[in-house]
Structures are given as C-alpha cells and as structure tokens.
GUTOR-728264 format. One line per 5 residues: number of its first residue (from 1); their letters; for each residue x, z, y of N, C-alpha, C. Coordinates in steps of 0.1 Angstrom, whole numbers, plus 2048, in hexadecimal, padded with zeros to 3 digits. Each point is the difference from the previous one (the first is absolute). Example, Ala and Ser with C-alpha at 12.3 -4.5 7.8 and 13.67 -1.06 7.14 Angstrom:
// residues 2
1> as> 884,84E,7C7,7F7,800,80C,809,800,80C  7FC,7F9,80B,809,800,80B,7F8,808,80B
END
This chain:
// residues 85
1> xxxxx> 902,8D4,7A3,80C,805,806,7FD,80D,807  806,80B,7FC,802,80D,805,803,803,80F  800,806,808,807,801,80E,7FD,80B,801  80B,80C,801,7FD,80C,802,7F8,806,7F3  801,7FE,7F6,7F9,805,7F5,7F0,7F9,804
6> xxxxx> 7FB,7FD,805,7F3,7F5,804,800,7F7,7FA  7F6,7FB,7F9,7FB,7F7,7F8,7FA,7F6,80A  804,7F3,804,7FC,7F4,807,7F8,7FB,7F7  7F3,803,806,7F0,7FA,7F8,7FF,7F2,807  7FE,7F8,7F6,7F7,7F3,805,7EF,7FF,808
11> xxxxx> 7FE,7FD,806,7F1,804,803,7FC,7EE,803  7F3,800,7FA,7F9,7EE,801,7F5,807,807  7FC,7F7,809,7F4,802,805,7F9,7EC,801  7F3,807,7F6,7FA,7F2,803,7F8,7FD,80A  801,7F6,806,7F7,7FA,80A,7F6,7F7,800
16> xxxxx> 7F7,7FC,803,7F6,7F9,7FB,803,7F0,80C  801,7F5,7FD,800,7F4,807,7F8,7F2,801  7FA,7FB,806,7FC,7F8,800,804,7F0,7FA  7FE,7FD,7F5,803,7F5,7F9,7FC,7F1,803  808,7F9,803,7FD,7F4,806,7FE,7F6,7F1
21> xxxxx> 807,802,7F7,7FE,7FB,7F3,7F8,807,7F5  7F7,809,805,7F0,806,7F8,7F7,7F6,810  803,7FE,807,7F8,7FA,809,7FD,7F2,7FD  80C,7F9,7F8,803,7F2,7FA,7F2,800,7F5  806,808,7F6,7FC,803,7F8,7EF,7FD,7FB
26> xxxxx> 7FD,80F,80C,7F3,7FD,800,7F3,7F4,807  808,7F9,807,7FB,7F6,80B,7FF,7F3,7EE  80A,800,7FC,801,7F7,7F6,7F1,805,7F5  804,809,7FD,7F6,800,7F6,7F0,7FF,806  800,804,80E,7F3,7FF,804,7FD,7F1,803
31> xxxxx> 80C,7F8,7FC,7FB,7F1,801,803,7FC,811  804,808,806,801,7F8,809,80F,7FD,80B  7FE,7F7,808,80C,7F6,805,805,80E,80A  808,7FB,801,809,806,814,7FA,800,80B  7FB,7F0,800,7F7,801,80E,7F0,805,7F9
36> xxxxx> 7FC,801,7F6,7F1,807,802,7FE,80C,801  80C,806,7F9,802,811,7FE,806,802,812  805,7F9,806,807,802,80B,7F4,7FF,808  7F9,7F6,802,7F6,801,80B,7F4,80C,7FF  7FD,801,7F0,7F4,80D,7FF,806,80C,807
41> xxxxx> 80F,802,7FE,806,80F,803,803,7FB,80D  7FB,7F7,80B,803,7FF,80E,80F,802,804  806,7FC,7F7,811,7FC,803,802,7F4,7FF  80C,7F6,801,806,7F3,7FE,808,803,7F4  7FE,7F4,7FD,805,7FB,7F3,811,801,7FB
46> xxxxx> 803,802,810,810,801,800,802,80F,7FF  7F3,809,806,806,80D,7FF,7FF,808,7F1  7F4,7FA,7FA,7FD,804,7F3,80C,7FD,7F7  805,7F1,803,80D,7FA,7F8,80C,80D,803  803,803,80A,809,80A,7FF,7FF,80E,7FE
51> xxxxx> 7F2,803,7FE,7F9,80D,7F8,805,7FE,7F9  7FC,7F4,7F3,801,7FD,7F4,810,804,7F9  808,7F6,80B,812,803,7FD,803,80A,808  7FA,80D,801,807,80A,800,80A,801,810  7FB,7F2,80C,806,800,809,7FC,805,80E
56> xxxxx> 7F6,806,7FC,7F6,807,80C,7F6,80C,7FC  7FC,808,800,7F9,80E,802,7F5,802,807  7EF,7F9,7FA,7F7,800,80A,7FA,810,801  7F9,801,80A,7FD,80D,805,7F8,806,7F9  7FD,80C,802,7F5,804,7F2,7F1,7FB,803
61> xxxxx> 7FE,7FC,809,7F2,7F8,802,7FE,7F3,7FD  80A,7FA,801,807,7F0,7FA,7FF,804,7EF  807,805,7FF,7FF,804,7EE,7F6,801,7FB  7FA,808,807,7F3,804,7FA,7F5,7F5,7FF  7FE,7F5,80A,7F8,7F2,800,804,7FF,7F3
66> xxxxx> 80E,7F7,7FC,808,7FD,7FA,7F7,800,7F0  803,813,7FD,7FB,802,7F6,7F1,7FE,800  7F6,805,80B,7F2,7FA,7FC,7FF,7F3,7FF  807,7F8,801,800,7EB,800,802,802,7ED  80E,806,800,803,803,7F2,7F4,807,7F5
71> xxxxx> 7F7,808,807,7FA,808,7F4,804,80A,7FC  808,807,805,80F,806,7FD,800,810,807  801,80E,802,800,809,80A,812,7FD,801  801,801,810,80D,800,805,80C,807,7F2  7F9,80C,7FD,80A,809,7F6,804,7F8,7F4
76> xxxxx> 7F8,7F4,7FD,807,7F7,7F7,80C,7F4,802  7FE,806,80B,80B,7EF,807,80A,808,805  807,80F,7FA,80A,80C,806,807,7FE,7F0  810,7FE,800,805,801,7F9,80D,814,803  801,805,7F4,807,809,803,80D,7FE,7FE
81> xxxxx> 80D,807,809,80B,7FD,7FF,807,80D,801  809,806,7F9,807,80F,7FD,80E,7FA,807  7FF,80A,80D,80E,800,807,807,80A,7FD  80D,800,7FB,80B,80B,7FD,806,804,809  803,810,805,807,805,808,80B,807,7FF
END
C-alpha cells in the first residue's frame, strides 16, 4: 500500500527463543525421565514440566544446567521465530 507515493515495506525481524519442546525433545532421547533430568539440572520436576509445555521461562543459568544434564549447548534448546512489523 502506497501512502504519499511511499511504499509500506514489511520488515520481519527474527528472534531467537527458548524451546520448551527441543528441551522435551532432547531429555527424551537422552533417555531420561522428568524427575532425573529435573533433579541433575537442580530444578523440580514441576518446573521442568512447565519448561517443557512452554509455561514458564527458566533463567539463562537454569537453561544452561538444563542443557549440560541434556548434553546439549544452551544454543540448541533456542528455537527461532520471525516477527512481522
């Protein structure tokens, strides 16, 4: 759409986010449960569960346990997402 002879550009900017379901992901394939992956990464089992579903946001030092429990560098457990403006 024009406005003033101006061309209205779309602009996406991607963001990088933390994945509660690459966190599933990899906890599974490393074989292990909720509560074992939860206790090595010094969180509860209830907080990991809402890592997992995407209902909670641990800190980047939480994360980071997370992914060394996992085997994993934090940057694998970041999913990217392109916001339109």
């Amino acid at each position: 759409m024009a406005i003033n002879g101006l061309q209205e550009v779309e602009r996406v900017v991607r963001v990088y986010v933390p994945s509660g379901a690459l966190v599933k992901k990899y906890r599974e394939k490393a074989g292990l449960t909720v509560e074992s992956a939860a206790e090595l990464a010094r969180i509860t089992p209830v907080q990991l569960r809402k890592i997992e579903a995407g209902q909670a946001t641990p800190s980047s030092r939480t994360f980071g346990r997370i992914a060394g429990v996992l085997d994993v560098t934090p940057n694998d457990l970041y999913k990217s997402v392109d916001l339109r403006r």
